[in-house]
C-alpha positions in Angstrom: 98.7 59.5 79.3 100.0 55.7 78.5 100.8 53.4 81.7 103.4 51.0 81.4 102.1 48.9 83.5 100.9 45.6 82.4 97.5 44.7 82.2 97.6 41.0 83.0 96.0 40.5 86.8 98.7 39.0 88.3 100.8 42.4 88.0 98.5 44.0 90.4 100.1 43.2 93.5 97.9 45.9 95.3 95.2 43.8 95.1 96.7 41.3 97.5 96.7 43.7 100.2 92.8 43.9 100.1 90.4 41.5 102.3 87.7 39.7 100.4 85.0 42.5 100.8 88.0 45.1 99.9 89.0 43.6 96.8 85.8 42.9 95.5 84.8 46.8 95.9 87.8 47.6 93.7 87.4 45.0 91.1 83.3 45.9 90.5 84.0 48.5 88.1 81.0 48.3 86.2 77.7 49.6 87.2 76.3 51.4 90.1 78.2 50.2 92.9 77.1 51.4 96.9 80.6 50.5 99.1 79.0 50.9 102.8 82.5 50.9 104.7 81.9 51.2 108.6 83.9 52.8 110.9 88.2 51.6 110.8 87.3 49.4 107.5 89.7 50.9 105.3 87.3 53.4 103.1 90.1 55.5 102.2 92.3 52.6 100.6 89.3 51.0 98.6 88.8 54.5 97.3 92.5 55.0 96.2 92.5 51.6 95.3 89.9 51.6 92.7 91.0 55.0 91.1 93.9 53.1 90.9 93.0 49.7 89.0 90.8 52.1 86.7 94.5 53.7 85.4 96.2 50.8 86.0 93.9 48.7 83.9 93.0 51.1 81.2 89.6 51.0 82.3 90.0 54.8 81.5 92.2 57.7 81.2 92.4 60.3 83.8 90.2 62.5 82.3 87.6 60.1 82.3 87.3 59.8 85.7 85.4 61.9 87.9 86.4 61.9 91.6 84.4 63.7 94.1 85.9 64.4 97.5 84.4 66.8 100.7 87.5 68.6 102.0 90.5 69.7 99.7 93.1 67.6 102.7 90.8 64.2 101.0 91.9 65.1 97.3 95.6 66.0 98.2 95.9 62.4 100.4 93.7 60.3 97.5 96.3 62.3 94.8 99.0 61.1 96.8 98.1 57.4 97.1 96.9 56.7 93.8 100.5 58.2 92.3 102.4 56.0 95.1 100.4 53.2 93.8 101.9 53.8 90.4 105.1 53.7 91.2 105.0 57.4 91.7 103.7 57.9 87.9 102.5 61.4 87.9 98.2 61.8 86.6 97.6 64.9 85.0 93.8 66.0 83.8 91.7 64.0 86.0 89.2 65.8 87.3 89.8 65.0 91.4 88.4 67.3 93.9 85.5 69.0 96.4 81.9 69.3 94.6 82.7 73.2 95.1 86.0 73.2 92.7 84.9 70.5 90.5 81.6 72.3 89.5 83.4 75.9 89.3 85.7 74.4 86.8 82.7 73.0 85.1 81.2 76.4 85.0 83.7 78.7 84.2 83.7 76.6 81.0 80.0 77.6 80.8 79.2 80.4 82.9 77.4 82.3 79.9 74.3 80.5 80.1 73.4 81.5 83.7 74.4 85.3 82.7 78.0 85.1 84.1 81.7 85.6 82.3 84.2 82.7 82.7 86.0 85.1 85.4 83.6 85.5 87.5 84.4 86.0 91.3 83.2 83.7 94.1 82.1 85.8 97.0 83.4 84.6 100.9 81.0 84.7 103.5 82.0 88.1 104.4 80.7 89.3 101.0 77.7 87.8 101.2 76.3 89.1 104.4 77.6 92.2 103.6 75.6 92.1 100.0 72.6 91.2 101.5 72.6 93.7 104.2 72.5 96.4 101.4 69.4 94.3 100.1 67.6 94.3 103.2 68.1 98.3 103.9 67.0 98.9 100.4 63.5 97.0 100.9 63.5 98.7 104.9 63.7 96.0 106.8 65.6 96.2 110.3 68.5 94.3 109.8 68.9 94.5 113.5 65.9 92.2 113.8 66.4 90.3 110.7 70.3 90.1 110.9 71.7 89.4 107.4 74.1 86.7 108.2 70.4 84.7 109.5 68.7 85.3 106.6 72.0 84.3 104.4 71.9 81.0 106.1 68.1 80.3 105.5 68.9 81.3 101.3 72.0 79.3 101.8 70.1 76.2 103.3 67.6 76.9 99.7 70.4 76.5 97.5 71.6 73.2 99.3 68.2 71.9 98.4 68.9 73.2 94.6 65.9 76.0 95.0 65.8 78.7 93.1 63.9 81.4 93.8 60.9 80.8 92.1 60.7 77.9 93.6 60.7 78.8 97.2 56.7 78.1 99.2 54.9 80.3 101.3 55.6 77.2 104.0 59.5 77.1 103.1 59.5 81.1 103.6 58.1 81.4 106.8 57.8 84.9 108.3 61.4 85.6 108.1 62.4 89.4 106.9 58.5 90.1 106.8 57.8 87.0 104.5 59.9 88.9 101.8 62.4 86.4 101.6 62.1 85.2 98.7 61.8 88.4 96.9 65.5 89.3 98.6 67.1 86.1 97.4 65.7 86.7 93.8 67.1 90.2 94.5 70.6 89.0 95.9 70.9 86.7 92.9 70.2 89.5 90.3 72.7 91.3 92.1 75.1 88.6 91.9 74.7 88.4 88.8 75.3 92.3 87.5 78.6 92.1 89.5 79.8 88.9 87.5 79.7 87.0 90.8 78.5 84.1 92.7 78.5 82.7 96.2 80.0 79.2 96.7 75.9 77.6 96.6 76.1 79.0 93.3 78.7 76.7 92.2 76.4 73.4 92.0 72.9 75.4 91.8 74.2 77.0 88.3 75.5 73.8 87.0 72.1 71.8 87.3 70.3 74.6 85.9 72.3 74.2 83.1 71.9 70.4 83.2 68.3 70.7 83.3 68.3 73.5 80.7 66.8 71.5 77.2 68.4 74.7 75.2 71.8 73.8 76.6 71.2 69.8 76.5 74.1 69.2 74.6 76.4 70.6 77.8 75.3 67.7 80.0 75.5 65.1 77.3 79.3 65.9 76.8 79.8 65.1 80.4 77.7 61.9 80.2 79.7 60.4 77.6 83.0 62.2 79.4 83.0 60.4 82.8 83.0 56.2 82.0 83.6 56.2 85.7 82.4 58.5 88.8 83.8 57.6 92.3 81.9 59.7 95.5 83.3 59.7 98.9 81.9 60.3 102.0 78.0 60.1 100.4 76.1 59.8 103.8 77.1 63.2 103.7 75.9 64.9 100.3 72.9 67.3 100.5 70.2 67.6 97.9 71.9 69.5 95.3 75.3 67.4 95.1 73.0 64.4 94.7 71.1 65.4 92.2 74.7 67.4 90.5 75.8 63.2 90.9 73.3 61.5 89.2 72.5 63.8 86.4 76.2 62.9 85.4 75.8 59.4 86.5 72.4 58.3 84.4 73.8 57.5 81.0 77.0 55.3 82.0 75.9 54.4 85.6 79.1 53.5 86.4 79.2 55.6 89.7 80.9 53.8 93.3 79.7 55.9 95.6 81.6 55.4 99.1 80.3 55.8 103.1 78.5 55.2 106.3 74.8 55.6 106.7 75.6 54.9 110.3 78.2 58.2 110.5 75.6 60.5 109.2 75.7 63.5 111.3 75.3 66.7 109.7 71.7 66.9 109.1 71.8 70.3 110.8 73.8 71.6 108.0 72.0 70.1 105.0 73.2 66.4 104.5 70.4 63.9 103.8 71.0 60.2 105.3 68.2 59.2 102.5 70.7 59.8 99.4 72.5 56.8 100.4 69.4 55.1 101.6 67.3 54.9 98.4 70.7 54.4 96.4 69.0 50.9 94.8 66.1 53.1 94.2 68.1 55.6 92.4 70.4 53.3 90.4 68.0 49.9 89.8 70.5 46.8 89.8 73.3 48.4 91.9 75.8 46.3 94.0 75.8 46.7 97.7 79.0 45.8 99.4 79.4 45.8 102.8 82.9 46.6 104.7 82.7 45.2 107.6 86.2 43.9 109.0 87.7 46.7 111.4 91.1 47.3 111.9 90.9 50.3 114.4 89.0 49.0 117.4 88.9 46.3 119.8 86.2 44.0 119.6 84.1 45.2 122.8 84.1 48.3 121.3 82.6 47.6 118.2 79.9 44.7 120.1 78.8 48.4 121.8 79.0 50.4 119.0 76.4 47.8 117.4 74.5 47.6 119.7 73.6 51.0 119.8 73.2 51.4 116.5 70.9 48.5 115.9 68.6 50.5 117.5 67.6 52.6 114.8 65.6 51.7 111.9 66.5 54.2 109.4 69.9 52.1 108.1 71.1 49.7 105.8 72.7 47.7 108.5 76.0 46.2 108.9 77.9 44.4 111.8 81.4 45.5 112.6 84.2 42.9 114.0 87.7 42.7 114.8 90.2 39.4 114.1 92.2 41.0 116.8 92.5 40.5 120.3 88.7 41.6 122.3 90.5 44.1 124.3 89.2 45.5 127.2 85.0 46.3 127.9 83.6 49.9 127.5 83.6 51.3 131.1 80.8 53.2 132.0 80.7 55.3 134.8 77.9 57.0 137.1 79.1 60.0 138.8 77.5 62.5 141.7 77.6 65.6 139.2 79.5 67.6 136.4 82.6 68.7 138.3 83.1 64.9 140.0 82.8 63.9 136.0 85.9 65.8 135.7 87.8 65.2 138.8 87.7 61.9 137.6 88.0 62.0 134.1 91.3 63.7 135.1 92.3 60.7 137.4 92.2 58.7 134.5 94.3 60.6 131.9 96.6 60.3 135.3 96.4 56.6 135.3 96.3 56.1 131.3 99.7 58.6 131.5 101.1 56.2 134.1 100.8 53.4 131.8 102.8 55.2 129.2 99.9 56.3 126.8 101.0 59.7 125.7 98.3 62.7 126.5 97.8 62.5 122.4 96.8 59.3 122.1 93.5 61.1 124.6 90.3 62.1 123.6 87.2 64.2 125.4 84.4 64.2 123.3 81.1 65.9 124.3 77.9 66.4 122.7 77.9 70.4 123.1 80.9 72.7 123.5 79.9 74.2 125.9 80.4 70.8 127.9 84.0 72.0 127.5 84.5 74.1 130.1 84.4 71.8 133.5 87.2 69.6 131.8 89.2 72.5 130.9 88.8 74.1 134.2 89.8 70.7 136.0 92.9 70.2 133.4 94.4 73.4 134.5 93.5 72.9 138.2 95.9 69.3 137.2 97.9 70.7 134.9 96.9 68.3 132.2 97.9 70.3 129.2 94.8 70.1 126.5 94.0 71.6 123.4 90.3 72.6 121.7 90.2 71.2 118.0 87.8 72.5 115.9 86.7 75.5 118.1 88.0 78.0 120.8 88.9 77.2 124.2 85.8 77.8 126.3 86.6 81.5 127.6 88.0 82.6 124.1 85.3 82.7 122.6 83.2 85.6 121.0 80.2 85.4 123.2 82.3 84.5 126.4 84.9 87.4 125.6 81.8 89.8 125.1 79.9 89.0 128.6 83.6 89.4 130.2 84.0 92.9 129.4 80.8 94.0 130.3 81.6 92.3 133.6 85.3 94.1 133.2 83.7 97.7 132.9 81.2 97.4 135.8 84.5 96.1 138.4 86.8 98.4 136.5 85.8 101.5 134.6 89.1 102.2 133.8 89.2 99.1 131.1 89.4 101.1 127.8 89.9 97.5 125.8 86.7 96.0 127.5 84.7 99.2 126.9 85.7 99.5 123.1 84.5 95.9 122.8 80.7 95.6 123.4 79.6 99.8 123.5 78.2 98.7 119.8 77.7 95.1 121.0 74.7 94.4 120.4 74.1 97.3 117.7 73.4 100.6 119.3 74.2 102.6 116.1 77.4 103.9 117.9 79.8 103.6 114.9 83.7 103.9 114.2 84.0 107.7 114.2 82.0 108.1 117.3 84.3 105.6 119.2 87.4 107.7 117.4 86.0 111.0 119.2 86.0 109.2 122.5 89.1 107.9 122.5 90.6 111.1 120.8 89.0 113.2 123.5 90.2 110.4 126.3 93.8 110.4 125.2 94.2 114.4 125.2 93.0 114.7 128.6 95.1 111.9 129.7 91.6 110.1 131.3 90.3 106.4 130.7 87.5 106.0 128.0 84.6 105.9 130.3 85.6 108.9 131.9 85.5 110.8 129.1 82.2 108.8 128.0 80.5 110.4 131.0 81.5 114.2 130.0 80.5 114.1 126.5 77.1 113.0 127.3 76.8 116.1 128.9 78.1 118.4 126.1 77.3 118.8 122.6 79.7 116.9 120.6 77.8 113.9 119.7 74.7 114.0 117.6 71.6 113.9 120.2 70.3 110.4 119.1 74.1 109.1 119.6 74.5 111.1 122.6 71.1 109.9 124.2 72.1 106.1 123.6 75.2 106.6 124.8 74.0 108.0 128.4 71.4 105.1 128.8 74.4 103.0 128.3 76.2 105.0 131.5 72.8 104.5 133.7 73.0 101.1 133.1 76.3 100.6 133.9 75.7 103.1 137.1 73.0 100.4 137.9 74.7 97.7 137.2 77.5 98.9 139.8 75.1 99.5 142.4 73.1 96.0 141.9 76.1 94.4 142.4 77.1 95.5 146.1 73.1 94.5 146.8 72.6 91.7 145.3 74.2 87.8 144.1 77.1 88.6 141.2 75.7 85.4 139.4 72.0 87.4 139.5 73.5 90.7 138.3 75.5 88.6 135.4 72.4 87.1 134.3 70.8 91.1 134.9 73.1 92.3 132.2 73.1 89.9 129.5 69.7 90.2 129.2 68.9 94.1 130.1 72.1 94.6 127.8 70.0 93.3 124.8 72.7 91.2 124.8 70.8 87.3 125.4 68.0 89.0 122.8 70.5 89.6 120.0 71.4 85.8 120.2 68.0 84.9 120.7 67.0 86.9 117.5 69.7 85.5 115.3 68.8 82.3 113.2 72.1 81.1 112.1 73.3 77.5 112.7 75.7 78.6 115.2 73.3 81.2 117.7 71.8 78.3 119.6 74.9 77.1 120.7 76.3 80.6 121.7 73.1 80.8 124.1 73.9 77.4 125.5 77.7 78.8 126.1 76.4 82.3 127.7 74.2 79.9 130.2 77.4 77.9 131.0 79.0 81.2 131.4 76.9 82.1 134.2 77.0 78.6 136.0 80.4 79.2 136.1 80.3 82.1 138.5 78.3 79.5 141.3 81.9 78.5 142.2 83.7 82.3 142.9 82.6 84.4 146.0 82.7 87.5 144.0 83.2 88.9 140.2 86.6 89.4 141.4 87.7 86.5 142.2 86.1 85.4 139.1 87.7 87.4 136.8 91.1 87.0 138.2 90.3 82.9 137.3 89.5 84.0 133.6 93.0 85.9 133.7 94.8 82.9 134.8 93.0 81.2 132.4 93.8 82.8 129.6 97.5 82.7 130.0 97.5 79.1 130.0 97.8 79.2 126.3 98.7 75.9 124.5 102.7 75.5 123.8 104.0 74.0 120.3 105.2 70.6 120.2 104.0 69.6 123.9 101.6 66.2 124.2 97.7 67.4 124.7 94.8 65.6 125.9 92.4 66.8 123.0 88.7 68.3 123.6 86.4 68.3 120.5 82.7 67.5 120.1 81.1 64.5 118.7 80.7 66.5 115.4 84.4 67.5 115.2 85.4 64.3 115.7 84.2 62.3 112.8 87.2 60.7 111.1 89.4 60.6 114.0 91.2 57.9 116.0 92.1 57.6 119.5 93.7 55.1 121.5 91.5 56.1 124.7 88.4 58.1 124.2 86.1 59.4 127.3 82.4 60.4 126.2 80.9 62.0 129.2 77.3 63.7 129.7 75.7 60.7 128.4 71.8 62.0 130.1 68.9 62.2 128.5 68.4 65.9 127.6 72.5 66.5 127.0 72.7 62.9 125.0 70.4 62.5 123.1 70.0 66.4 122.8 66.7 67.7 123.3 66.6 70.4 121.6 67.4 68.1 118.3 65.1 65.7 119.4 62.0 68.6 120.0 62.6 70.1 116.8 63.1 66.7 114.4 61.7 64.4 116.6 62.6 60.4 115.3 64.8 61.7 113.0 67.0 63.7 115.1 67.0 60.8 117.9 68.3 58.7 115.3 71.1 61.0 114.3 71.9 62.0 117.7 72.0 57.9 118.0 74.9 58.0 115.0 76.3 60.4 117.1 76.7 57.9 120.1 77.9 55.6 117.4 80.6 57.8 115.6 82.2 58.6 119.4 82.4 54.8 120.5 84.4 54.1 117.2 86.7 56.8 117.4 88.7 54.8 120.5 91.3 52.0 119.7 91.7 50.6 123.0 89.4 52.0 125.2 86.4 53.4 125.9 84.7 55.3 129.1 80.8 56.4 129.1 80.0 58.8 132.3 76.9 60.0 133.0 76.1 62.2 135.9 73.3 62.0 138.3 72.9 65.8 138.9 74.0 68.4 136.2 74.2 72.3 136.2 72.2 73.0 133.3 71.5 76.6 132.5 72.4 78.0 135.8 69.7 75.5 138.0 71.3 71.6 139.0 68.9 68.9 137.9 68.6 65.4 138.1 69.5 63.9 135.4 68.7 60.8 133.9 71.1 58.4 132.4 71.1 58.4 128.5 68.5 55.9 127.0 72.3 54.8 124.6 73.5 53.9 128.0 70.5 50.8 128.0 71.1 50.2 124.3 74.4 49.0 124.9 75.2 45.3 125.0 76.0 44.0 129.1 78.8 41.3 127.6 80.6 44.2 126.2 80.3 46.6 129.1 81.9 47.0 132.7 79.8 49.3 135.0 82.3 50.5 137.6 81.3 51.5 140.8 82.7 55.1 142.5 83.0 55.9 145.7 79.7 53.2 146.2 77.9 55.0 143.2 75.8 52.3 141.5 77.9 49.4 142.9 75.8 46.1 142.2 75.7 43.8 139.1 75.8 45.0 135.7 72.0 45.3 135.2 69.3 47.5 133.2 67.1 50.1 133.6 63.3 49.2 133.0 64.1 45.8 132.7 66.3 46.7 129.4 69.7 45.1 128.6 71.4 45.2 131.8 68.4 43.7 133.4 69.9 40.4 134.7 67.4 37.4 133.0 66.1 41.2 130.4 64.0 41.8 133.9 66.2 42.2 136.8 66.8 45.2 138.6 68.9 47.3 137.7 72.2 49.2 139.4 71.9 48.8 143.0 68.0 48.4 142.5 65.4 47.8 144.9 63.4 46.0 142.3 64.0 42.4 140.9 62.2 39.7 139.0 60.8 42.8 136.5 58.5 44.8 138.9 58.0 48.2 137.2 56.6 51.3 139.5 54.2 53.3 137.6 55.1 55.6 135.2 57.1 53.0 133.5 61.5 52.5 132.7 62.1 56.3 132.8 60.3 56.4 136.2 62.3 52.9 137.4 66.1 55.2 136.0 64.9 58.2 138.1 63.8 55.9 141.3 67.2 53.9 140.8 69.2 57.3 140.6 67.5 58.7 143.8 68.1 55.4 145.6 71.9 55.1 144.7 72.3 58.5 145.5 71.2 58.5 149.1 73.5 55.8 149.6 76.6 57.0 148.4 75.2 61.0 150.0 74.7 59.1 153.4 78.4 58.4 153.9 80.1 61.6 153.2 80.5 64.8 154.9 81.9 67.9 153.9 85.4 69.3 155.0 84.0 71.9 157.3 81.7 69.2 159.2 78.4 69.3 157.4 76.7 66.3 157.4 73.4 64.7 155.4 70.3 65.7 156.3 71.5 68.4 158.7 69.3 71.8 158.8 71.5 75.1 157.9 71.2 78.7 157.0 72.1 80.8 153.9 71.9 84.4 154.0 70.7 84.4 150.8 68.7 80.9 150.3 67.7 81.0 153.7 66.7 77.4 155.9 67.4 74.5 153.9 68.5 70.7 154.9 71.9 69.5 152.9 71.3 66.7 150.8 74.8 66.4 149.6 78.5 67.0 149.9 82.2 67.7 147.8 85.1 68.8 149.6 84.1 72.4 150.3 80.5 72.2 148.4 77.4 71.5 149.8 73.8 70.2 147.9 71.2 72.1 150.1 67.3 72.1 149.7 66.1 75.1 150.6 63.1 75.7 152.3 62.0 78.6 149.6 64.9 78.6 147.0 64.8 74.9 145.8 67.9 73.1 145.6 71.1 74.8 145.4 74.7 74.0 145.0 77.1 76.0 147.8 80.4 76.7 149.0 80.5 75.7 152.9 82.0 79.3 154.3 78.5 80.7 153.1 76.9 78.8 155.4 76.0 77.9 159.2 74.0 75.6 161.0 70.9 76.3 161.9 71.4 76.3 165.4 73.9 79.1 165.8 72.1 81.1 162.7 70.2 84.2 164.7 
């Protein structure tokens, strides 16, 4: 197409609404260029910008410009603002997309030379676990223990790396499906192949073997000399095989501008490698690196912490963020008794922030692990805060939650056909579709509920014996079940039957990206039921619960994790569970050691930049994690950030004192002071060094602020009491109706009041 608009330099106004840094990214059209645009900097209109000046200019036709984009939203917006910058000229050809549908219109054009036709289908993930379950049954392996949708993810995670079968280790195939791994993935792509198909891994994997093919050298040369220009977004976030897709293209003009963040790399966990961007000079010798550093999001004390945080690691290119606007307000962080005070007064907050006339959208929650999401959403409907999950399921809708309910459902009421239908194959107990057709057949004719009918037929002959035998050990255990529960705790006997159920183990067994998370959800699940007297009260709650759906149009405070969050903005943003353990995760940080500290780091860094105006750390001195409270101590991020950009607000008495460090970090007065209400000063350390002084400081603060309170029914500190359960024990703590006891025998346990007496009037 021909532009009619004028190439003299003066015509392009757009350039006068760029800062220096800005402009200069546009206008660097030749050669490698790495644009590292922080958080708020305006990455999205340099990007636009440049695609822009390169029509505008005649740099290059449409065609001739290759524009690679993570989400199909990014395309559509970039589309949009690049034709607006033309006075609304329309660009036809260019070749502006995701690395998926820019390399499966690359190979359709050549899909012969991988051993496909140009129609070939692309297979959803549905397809692919179902293809591969054939695969596994055909070689005999249990796909109960090696589930197909784990091993999928493992070949998936293969393909990301651009491995092809052949090239898959001993070390890279573990002892996953018997070691046979890589013989099924050779397998699964012959298959793929004989049904003119190919999964969405494919897509880029297939074009770089043709790339790399010397018999089909020509194919890459035509897209050398094609694409003068190659603009990247997001490239903190590419994995191995869109990098190398990238530079293959990129290595006879080397006129690539590849956009992003080193400091907002977060998806390690799903393939992206921070060192693309890192060795970019490496990769491209001579390359411009231009840094974006002016902000126009946040307020200045929220970028001095956000810096200061991320300062801290040392795998980074480095950059300093900063505001011309006004400072704004410091980040606020908070220390609080426990998780459900963290949400009493988070909610007090959004009450005051509402007050103030900042609408519940304008609200964020963000947590490190979903399923941190359930003591907020607990407290908002308690409050009547309306809130809404993005980027996942409200805590008791979903799959695992909804499963672990209706075994619960079935033991308190036999009678639930829905809850019964639900997990008797869950996990697999080869009870399949026609089997639960009979029962409900044979239910409906005599007019009696499922389980009723589940009980008489295995007693008679209709089911197969093998079917009919697993069918009656699922009875006994249910029978069990029942009777455990009038004997013994219900949060025991929910514990029980996840894991007797097989239940736990079929989460345990699976290896997908998602399982871990699942597990931490089920152990959530059963914290939950500390607060209800009995299952029934409990699952009355989830009922209530669940009819609080969300309602169109109506302002909602909105719960997401860190992860989901990336790209977001928020006027006032509240990042709670900042402990070591929760944030930084340990998990991360036991399987990747310094290298998933440092993301989890970024992590701490993306959340402090999604807020405009305000920003609120809490961290909690005891935590119910996986069903037992702990101490908790406060995240090592929490030291890291800068004391002239911070305000550490007392509660209730909690940590009231100067705003000073732990282990004479960067709250430590003269970098040696004591820290919140600290016994210590001038630097002395007790042994065991600054994670010894946090716990010591923790303890200390906590007896002060325990010491004044008593609980409603006139339990005080220190007082000696009975459980029937627990036993003696000496109360340590109080809430309202909730009491902290340590207990003689039990350890320390969280209560409601009415369960307990004192120990003088206990017989």
């Amino acid at each position: 197409m021909t532009f009619s608009v004028s190439q003299n330099p003066q015509s392009f106004s757009y350039l006068g609404n760029l800062n220096p840094e800005q402009r200069e990214a546009v206008e660097t059209t030749e050669g490698p260029v790495l644009v590292l645009a922080g958080a708020g900097t305006g990455k999205t209109k340099v990007l636009t910008t440049r695609l822009g000046h390169l029509l505008s200019s005649h740099k290059a036709y449409p065609s001739q410009i290759l524009s690679v984009t993570f989400t199909n939203r990014a395309a559509q917006e970039m589309k949009r603002r690049v034709s607006a910058l033309l006075d609304g000229q329309p660009v036809e050809g260019w070749w502006l997309g995701t690395f998926h549908s820019l390399a499966a219109r690359m190979l359709r054009r050549h899909a012969e030379l991988v051993g496909l036709k140009s129609n070939f289908t692309i297979l959803d993930d549905d397809d692919q676990v179902r293809l591969l379950k054939q695969l596994l049954e055909a070689e005999g392996l249990d796909a109960k223990k090696w589930t197909p949708r784990a091993c999928m993810g493992i070949i998936q995670r293969w393909k990301d790396r651009a491995q092809l079968p052949a090239q898959i280790s001993a070390a890279d195939a573990g002892e996953v499906a018997e070691g046979r791994l890589p013989k099924l993935y050779m397998m699964y792509q012959e298959r793929l192949k004989s049904l003119n198909a190919c999964d969405f891994g494919d897509l880029l994997l297939h074009m770089i073997t043709i790339f790399k093919n010397p018999a089909a050298v020509n194919v890459l040369e035509d897209y050398q000399r094609q694409f003068k220009y190659i603009l990247v977004d997001e490239y903190q976030d590419t994995n191995v095989a869109q990098y190398q897709w990238l530079r293959l293209l990129a290595q006879k003009q080397r006129n690539i501008c590849c956009v992003g963040d080193d400091d907002q790399s977060i998806y390690g966990w799903r393939g992206a490698e921070i060192g693309n961007i890192l060795k970019f000079e490496q990769d491209f010798p001579g390359a411009k690196i231009i840094r974006l550093e002016q902000n126009y999001r946040s307020t200045q004390h929220i970028l001095s912490a956000a810096n200061g945080v991320i300062a801290n690691n040392k795998g980074r290119l480095g950059k300093n963020l900063w505001s011309a606007d006004d400072p704004g307000e410091k980040v606020r962080v908070k220390g609080v008794w426990d998780g459900p005070q963290e949400a009493q007064m988070i909610a007090e907050d959004i009450d005051r922030l509402q007050r103030q006339k900042m609408p519940l959208s304008d609200i964020a929650i963000l947590v490190r692990a979903s399923y941190q999401t359930r003591e907020f959403e607990e407290r908002f409907i308690k409050e009547s805060i309306p809130y809404k999950v993005i980027g996942g399921l409200r805590f008791y809708e979903r799959q695992e939650i909804r499963d672990a309910i209706a075994y619960l459902r079935v033991i308190v009421q036999p009678d639930d056909d829905l809850a019964l239908a639900r997990i008797i194959n869950t996990p697999k107990r080869g009870i399949g579709d026609a089997t639960l057709q009979t029962l409900s057949t044979i239910a409906r004719a005599k007019n009696i509920p499922m389980y009723a009918a589940l009980k008489q037929l295995v007693e008679t002959d209709e089911f197969k014996p093998k079917v009919r035998q697993t069918l009656a050990n699922l009875v006994r255990d249910f029978e069990r079940w029942r009777t455990q529960l009038r004997d013994s705790s219900h949060v025991d006997l929910v514990q029980i039957v996840l894991d007797e159920s097989g239940y736990t183990g079929m989460w345990q067994a699976d290896k997908s990206p998602e399982a871990a998370g699942r597990l931490e959800n089920l152990k959530e699940f059963v914290s939950a039921l500390e607060d209800f007297e009995n299952l029934d009260t409990f699952l009355e709650h989830v009922s209530l619960v669940m009819e609080n759906q969300e309602k169109d149009g109506g302002e909602m405070v909105s719960i997401m994790t860190l992860h989901s969050a990336k790209g977001l903005e928020f006027n006032a943003v509240f990042l709670p569970g900042w402990e070591e353990g929760v944030f930084p995760n340990q998990r991360t940080m036991d399987e990747t050691g310094t290298t998933g500290l440092e993301e989890e780091r970024r992590l701490a860094y993306v959340g402090i930049t999604r807020a405009r105006k305000a920003a609120f750390i809490y961290f909690a001195a005891n935590r119910m994690i996986y069903g037992n409270w702990q101490s908790c101590l406060p995240s090592r991020f929490i030291d890291e950030l800068p004391p002239d950009h911070v305000d550490v607000e007392a509660e209730s008495g909690l940590y009231r004192g100067q705003q000073q460090g732990y282990g004479g970090g960067q709250y430590g007065g003269n970098r040696g002071g004591g820290g919140f209400n600290s016994p210590y000063s001038g630097g002395n350390m007790p042994a065991g060094g600054w994670k010894a002084r946090r716990a010591d400081l923790v303890d200390n603060s906590m007896a002060k602020i325990s010491s004044t309170l008593e609980s409603e029914a006139g339990f005080s500190i220190n007082q000696r009491v009975f459980h029937q359960k627990f036993g003696y024990g000496t109360v340590v703590a109080t809430e309202g109706d909730k009491l902290d006891i340590k207990f003689d025998s039990a350890g320390r346990k969280k209560v409601i009041d009415s369960f307990v007496t004192k120990a003088s009037e206990a017989s």
